[in-house]
Each structure stands twice: as structure tokens, then as C-alpha cells.
MOPAC internal coordinates of N, CA, C and O (Angstrom, degrees):
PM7 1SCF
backbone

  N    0.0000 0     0.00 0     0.00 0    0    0    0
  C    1.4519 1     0.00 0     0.00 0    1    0    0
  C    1.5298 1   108.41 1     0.00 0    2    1    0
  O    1.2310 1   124.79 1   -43.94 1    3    2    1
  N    1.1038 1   108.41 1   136.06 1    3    2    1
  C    2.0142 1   120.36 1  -173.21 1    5    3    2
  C    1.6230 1    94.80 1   -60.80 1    6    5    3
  O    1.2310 1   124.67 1   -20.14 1    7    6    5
  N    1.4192 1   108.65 1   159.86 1    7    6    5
  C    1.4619 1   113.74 1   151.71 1    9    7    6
  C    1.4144 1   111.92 1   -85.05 1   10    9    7
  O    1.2310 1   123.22 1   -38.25 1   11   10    9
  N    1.5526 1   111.44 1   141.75 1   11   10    9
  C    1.4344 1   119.56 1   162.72 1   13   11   10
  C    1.5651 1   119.12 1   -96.69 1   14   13   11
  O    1.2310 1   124.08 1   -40.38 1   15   14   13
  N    1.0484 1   109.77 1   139.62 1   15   14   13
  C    1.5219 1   102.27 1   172.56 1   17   15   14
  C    1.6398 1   102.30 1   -86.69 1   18   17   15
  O    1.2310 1   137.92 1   -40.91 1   19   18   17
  N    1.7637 1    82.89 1   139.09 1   19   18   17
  C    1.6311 1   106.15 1  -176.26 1   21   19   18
  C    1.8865 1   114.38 1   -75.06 1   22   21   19
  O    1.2310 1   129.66 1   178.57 1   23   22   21
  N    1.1661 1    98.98 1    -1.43 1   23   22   21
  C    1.6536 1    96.08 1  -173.45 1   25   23   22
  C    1.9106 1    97.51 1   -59.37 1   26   25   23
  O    1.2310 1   126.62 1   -22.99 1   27   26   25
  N    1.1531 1   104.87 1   157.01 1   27   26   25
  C    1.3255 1   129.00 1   170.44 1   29   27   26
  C    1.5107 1   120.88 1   -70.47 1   30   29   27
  O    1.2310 1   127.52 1   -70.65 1   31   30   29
  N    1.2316 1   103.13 1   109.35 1   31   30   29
  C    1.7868 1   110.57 1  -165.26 1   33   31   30
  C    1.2357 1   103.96 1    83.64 1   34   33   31
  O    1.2310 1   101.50 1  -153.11 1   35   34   33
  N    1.5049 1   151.33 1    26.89 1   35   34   33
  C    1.1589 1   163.19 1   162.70 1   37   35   34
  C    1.1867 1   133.50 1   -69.07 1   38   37   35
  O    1.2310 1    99.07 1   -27.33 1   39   38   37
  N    1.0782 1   155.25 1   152.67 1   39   38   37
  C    1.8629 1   119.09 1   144.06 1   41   39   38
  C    1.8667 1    99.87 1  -159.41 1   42   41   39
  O    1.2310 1   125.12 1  -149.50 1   43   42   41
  N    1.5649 1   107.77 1    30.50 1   43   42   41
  C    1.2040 1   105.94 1  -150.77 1   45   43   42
  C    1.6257 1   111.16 1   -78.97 1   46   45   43
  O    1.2310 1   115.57 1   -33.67 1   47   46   45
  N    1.5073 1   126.01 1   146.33 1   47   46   45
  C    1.7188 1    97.44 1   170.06 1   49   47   46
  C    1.3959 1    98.83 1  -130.42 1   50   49   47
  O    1.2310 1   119.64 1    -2.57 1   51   50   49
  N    1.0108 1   118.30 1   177.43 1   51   50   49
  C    1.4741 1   125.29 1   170.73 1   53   51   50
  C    1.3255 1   128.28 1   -23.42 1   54   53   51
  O    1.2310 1   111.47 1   -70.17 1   55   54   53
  N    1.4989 1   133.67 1   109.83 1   55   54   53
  C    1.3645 1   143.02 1   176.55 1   57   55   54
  C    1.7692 1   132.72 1  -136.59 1   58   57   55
  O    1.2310 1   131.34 1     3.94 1   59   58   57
  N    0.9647 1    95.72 1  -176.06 1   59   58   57
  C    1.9138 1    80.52 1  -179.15 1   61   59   58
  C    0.9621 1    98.43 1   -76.31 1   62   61   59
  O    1.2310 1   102.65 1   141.17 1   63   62   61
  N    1.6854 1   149.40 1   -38.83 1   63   62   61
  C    1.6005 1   146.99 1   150.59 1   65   63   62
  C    1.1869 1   121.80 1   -44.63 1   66   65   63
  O    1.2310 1   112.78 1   148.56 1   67   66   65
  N    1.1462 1   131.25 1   -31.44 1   67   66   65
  C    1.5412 1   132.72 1  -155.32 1   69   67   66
  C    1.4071 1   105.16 1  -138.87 1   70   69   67
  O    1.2310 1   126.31 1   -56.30 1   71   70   69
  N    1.6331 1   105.47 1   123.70 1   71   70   69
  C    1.5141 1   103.07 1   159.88 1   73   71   70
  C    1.7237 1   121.81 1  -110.29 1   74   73   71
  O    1.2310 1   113.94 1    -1.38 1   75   74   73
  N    0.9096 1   129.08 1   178.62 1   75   74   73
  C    1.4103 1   139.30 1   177.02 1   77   75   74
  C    1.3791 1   122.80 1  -125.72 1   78   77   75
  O    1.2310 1   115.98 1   -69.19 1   79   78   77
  N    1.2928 1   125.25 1   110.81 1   79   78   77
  C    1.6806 1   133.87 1  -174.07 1   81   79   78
  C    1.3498 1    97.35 1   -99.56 1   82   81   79
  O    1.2310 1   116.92 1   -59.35 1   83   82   81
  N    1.2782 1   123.45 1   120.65 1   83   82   81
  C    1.6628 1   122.03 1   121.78 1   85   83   82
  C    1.0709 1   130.87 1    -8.87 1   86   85   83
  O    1.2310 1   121.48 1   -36.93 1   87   86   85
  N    1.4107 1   114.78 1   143.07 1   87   86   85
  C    1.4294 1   119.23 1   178.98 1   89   87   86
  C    1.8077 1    96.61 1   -78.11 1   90   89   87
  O    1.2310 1   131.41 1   -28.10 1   91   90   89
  N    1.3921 1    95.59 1   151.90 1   91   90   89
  C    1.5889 1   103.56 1  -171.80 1   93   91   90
  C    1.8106 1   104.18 1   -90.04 1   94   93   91
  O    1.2310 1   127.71 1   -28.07 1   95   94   93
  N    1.2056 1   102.76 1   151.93 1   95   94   93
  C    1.7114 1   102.09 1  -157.56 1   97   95   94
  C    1.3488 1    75.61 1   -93.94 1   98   97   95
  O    1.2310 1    99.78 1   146.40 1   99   98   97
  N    0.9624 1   154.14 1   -33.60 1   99   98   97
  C    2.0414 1   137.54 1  -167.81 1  101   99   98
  C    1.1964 1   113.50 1   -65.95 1  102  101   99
  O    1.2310 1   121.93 1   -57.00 1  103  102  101
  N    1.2511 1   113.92 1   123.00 1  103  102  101
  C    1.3717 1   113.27 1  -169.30 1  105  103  102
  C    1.5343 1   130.26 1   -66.99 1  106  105  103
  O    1.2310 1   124.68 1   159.51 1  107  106  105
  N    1.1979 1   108.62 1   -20.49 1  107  106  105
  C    1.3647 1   105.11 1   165.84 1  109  107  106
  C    1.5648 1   119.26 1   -84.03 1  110  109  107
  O    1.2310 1   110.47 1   158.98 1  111  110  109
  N    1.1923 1   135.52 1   -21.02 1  111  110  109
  C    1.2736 1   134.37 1   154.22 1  113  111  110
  C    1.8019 1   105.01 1   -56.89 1  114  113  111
  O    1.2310 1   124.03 1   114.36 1  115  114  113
  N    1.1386 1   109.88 1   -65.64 1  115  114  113
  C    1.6281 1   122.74 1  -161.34 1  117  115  114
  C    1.4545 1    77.72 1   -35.60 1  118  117  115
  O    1.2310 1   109.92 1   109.30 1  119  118  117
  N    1.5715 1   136.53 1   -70.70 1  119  118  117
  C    1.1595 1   124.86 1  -160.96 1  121  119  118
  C    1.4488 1   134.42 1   -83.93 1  122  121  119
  O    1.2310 1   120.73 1  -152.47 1  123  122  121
  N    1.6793 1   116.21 1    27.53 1  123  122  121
  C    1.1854 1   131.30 1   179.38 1  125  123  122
  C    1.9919 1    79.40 1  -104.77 1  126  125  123
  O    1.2310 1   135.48 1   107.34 1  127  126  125
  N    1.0163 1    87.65 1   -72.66 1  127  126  125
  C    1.7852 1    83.29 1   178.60 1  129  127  126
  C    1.5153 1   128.52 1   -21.39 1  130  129  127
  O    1.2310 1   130.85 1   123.78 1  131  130  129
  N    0.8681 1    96.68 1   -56.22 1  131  130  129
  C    1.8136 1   114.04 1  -168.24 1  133  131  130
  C    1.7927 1    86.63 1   -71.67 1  134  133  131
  O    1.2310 1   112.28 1   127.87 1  135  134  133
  N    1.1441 1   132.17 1   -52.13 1  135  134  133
  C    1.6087 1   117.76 1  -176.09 1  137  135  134
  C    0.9790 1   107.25 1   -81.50 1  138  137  135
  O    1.2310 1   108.71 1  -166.57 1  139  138  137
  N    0.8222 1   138.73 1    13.43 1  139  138  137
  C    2.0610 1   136.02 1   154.09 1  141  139  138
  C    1.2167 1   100.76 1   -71.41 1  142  141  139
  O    1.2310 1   125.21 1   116.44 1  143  142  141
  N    1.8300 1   107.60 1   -63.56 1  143  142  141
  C    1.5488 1   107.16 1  -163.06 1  145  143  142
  C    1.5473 1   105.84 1   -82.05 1  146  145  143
  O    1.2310 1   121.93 1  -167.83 1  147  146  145
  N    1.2508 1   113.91 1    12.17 1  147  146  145
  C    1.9194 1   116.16 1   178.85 1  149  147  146
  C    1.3309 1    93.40 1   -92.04 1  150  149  147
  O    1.2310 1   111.74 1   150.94 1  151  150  149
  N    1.2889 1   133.16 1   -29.06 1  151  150  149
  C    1.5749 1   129.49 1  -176.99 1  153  151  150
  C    1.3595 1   111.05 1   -58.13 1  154  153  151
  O    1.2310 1   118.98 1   166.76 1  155  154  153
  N    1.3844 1   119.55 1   -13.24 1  155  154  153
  C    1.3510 1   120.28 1  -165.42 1  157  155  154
  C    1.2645 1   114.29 1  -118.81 1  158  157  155
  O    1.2310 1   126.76 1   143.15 1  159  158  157
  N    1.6998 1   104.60 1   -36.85 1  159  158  157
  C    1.0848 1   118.99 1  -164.60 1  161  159  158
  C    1.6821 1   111.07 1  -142.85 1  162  161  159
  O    1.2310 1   135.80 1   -98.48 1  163  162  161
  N    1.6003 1    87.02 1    81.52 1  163  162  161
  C    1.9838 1    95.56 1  -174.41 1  165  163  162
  C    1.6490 1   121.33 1   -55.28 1  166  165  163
  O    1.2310 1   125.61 1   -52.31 1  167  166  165
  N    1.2894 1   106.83 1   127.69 1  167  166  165
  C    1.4619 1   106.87 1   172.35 1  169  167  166
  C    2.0158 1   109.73 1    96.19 1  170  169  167
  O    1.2310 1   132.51 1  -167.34 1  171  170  169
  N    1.6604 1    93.44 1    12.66 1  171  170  169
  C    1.6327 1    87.29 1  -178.60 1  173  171  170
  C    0.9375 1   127.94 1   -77.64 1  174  173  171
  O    1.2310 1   108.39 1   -32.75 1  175  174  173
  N    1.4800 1   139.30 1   147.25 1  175  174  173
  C    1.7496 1    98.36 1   172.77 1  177  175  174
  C    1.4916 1    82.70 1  -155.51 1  178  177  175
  O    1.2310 1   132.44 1   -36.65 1  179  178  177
  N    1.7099 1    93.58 1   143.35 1  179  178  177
  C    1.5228 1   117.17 1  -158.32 1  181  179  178
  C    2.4125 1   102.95 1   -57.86 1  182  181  179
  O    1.2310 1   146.44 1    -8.11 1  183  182  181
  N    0.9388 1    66.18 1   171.89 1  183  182  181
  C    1.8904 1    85.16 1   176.11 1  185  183  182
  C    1.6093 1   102.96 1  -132.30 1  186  185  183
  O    1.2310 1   113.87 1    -2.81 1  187  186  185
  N    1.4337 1   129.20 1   177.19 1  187  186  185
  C    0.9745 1   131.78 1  -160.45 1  189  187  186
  C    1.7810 1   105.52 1   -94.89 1  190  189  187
  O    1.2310 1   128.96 1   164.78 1  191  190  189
  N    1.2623 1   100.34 1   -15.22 1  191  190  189
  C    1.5363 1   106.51 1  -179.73 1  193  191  190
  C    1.4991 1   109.34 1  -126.42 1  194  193  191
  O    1.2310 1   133.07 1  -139.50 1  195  194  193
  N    1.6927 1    92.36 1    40.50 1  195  194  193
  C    1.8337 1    96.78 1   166.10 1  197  195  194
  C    1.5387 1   118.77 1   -89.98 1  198  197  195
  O    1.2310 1   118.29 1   -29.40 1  199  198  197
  N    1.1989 1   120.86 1   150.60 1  199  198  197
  C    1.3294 1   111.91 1  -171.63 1  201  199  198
  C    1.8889 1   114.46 1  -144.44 1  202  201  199
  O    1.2310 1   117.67 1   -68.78 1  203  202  201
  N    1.1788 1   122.05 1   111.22 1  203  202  201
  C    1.6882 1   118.81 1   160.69 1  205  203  202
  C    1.7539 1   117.49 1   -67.76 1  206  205  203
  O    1.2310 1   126.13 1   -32.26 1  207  206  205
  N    1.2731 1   105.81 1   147.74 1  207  206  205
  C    1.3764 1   105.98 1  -178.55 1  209  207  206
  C    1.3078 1   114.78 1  -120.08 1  210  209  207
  O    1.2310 1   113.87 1   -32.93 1  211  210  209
  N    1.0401 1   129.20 1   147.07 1  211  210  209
  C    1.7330 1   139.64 1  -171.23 1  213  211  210
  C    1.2121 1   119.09 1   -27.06 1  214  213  211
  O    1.2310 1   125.45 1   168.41 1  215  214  213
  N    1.6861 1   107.14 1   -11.59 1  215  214  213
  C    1.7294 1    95.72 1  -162.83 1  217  215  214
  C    1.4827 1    93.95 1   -87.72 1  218  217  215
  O    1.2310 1   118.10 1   167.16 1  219  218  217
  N    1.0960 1   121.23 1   -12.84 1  219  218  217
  C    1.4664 1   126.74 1  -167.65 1  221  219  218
  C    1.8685 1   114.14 1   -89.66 1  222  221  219
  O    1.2310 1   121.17 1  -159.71 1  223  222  221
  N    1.2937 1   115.37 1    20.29 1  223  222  221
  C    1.7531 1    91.23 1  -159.84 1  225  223  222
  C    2.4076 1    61.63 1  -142.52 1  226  225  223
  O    1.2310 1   136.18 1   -22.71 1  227  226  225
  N    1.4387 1    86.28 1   157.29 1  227  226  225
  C    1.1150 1   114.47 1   161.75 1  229  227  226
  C    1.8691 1   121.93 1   -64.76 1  230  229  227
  O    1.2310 1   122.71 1   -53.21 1  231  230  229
  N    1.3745 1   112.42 1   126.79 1  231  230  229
  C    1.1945 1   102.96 1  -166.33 1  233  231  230
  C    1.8240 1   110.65 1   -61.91 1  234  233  231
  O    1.2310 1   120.66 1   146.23 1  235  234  233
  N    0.9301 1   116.35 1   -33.77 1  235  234  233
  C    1.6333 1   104.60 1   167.92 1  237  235  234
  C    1.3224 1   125.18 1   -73.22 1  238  237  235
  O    1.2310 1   121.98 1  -143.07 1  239  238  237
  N    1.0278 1   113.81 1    36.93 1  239  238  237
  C    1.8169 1   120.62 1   171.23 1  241  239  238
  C    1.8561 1    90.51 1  -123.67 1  242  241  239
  O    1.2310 1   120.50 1  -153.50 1  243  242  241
  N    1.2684 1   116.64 1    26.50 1  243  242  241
  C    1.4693 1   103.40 1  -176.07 1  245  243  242
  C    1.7970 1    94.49 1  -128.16 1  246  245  243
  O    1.2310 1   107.72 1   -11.55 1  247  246  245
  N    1.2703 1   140.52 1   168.45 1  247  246  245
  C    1.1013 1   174.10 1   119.07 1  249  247  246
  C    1.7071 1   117.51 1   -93.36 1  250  249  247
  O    1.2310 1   134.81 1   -45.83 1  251  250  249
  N    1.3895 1    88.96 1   134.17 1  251  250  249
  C    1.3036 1    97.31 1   172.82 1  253  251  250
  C    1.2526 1   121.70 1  -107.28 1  254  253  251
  O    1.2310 1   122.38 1     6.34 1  255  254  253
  N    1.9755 1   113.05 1  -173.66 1  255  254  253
  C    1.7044 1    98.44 1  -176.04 1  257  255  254
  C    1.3614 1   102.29 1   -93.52 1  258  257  255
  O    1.2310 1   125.42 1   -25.60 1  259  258  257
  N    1.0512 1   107.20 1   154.40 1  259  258  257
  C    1.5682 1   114.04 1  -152.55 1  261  259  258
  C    1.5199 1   109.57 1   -83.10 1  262  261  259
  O    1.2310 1   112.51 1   -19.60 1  263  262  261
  N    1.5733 1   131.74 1   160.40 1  263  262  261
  C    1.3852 1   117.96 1  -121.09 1  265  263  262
  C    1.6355 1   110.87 1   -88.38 1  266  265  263
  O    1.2310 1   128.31 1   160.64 1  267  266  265
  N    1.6343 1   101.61 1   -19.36 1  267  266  265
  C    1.3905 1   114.53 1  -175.08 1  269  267  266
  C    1.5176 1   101.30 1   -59.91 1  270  269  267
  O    1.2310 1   107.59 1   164.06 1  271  270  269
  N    0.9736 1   140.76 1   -15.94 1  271  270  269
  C    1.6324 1   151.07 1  -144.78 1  273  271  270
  C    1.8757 1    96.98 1  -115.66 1  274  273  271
  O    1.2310 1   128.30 1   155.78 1  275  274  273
  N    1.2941 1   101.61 1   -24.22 1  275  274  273
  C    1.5447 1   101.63 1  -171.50 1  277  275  274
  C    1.2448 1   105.34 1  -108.63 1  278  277  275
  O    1.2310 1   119.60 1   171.90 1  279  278  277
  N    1.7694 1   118.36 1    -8.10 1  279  278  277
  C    1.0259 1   108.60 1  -176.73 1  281  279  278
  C    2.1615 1   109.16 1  -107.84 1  282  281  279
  O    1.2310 1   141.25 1  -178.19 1  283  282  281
  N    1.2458 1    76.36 1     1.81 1  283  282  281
  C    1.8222 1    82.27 1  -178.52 1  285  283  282
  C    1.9222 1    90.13 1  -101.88 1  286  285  283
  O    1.2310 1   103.59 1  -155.42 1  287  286  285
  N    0.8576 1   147.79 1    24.58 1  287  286  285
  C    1.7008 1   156.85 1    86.65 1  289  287  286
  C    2.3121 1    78.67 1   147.67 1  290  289  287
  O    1.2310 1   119.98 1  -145.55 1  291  290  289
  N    1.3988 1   117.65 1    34.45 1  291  290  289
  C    1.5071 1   125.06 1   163.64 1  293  291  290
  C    1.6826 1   101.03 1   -19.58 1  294  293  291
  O    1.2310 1   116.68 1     4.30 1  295  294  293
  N    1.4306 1   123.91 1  -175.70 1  295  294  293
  C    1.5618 1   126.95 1   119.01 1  297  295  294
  C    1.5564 1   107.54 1   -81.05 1  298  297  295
  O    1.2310 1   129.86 1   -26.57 1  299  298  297
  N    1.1394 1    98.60 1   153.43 1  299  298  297
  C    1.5007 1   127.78 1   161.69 1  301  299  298
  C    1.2889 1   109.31 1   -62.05 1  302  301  299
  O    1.2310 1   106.07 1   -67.74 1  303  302  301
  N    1.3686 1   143.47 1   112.26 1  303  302  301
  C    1.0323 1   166.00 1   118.45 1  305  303  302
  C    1.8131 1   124.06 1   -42.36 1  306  305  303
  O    1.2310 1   118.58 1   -27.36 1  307  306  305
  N    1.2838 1   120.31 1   152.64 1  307  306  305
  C    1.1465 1   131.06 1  -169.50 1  309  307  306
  C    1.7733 1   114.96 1  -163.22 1  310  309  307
  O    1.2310 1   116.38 1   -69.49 1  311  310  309
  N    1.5733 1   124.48 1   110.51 1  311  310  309
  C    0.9936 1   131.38 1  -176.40 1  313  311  310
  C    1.6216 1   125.20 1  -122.62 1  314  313  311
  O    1.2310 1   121.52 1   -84.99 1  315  314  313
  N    1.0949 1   114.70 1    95.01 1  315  314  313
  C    1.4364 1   103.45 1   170.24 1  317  315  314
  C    1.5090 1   122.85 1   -33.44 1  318  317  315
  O    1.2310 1   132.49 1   -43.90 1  319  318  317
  N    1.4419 1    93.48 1   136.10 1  319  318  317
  C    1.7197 1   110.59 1  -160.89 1  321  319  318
  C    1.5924 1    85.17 1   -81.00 1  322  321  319
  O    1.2310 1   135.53 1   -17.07 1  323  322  321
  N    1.5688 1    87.54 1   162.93 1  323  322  321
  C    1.7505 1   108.37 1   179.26 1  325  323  322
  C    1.4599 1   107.14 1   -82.63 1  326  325  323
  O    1.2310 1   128.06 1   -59.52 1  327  326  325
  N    0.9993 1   102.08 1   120.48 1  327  326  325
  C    1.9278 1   101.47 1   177.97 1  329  327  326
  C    1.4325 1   112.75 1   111.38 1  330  329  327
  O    1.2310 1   119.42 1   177.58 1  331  330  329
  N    1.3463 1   118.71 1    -2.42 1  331  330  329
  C    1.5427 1   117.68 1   176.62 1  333  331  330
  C    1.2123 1   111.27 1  -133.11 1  334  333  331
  O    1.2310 1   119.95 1  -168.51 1  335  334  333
  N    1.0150 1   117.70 1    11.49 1  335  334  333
  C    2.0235 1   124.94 1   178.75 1  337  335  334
  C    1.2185 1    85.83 1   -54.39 1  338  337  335
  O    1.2310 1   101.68 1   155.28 1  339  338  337
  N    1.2383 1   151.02 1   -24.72 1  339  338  337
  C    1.6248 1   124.51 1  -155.67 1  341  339  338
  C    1.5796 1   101.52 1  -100.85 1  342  341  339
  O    1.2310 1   116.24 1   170.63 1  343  342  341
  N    1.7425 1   124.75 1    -9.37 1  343  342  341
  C    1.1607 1   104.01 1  -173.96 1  345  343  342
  C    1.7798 1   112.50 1   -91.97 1  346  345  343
  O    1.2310 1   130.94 1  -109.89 1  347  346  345
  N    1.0660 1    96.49 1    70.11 1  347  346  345
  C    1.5964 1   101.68 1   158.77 1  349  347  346
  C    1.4921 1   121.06 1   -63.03 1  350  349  347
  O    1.2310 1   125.35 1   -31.26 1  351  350  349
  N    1.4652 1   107.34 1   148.74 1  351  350  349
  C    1.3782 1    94.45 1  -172.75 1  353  351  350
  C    1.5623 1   103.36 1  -171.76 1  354  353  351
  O    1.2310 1   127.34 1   -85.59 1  355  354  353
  N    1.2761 1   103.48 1    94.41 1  355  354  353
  C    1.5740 1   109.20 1  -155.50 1  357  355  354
  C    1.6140 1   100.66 1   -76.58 1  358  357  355
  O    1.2310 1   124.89 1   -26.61 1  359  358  357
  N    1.3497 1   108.21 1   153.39 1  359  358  357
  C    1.6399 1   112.84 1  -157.66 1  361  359  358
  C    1.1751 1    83.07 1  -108.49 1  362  361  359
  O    1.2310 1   126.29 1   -33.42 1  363  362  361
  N    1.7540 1   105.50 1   146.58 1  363  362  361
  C    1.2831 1   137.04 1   178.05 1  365  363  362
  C    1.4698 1   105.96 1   -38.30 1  366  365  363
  O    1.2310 1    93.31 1    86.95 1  367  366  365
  N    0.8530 1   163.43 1   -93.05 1  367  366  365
  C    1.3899 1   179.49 1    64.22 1  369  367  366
  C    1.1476 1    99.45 1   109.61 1  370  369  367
  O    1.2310 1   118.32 1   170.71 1  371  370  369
  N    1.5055 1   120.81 1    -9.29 1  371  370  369
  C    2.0153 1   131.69 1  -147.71 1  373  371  370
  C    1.3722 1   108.40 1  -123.45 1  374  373  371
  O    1.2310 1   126.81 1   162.17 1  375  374  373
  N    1.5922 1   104.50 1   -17.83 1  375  374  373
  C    1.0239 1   131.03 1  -138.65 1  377  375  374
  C    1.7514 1   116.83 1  -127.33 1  378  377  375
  O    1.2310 1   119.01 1  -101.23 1  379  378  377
  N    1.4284 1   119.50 1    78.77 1  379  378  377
  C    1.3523 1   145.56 1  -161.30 1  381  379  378
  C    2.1269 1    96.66 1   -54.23 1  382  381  379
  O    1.2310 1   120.10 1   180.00 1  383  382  381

């Protein structure tokens, strides 16, 4: 079964557009996370197979796969950079 992202008004899972991150096991991220998606959705609290999806994070918290990989005809890949997992930032539209 796909992961869904838990954002509020969400239901997204894995696609050639859309990826899906795990909740981050460090605890001070885990809990930047969880109050993003508490803004929406009071009283949530993550599970081990909770997941946000791309539409939700600012496009510069992303890296891509790097170009030699896109140019030998790869998929396109997309990885949240190290050091910005915490800027979640659920987009208006998400957002009651």
C-alpha cells in the first residue's frame, strides 16, 4: 500500500511529480514536522509510516539527481537537502 501524505486536504502518494518523505527520526525536526501538520490538523501525532509529500516543502529544500543521470535519459529524482528537512511549510491551499 503507497504512502499518503498526512497534510490536511492531502492524499498525495508517490508519482513521477510527487515524492513522499518520512517523518525524520531526530527529534528536533520530528517536532518541527508534527507542528506544521498540527496547524491543520490539531491533536495529530505522526506514526512511523507517516509521510509529507513535495508539494508541501519549499522548492529550495530540494536537490536533484545530478545531471549526468538525466542526461543518460535516468528518472528525475528529487531529495531533500541535509540541513533543511525542518523547513516544512504547508501551502495555503492546505491550510484551513
Amino acid at each position: 500500500m503507497p504512502s499518503r501524505c498526512v497534510a490536511a486536504g492531502c492524499s498525495n502518494t508517490s508519482s513521477e511529480s510527487v515524492s513522499v518523505y518520512k517523518f525524520p527520526k531526530q527529534e528536533t525536526l520530528l517536532k518541527q514536522w508534527t507542528k506544521q501538520v498540527q496547524r491543520t490538523r490539531a491533536n495529530w501525532v505522526p506514526t512511523a509510516s507517516s509521510t509529507l509529500c513535495s508539494e508541501h516543502f519549499e522548492a529550495d529544500c530540494f536537490e536533484e539527481t545530478p545531471r549526468l543521470m538525466k542526461d543518460m535519459g535516468m528518472h528525475r529524482f528529487t531529495h531533500l537537502k541535509q540541513g533543511t528537512k525542518g523547513q516544512v511549510n504547508l501551502k495555503q491551499s492546505h491550510v484551513s
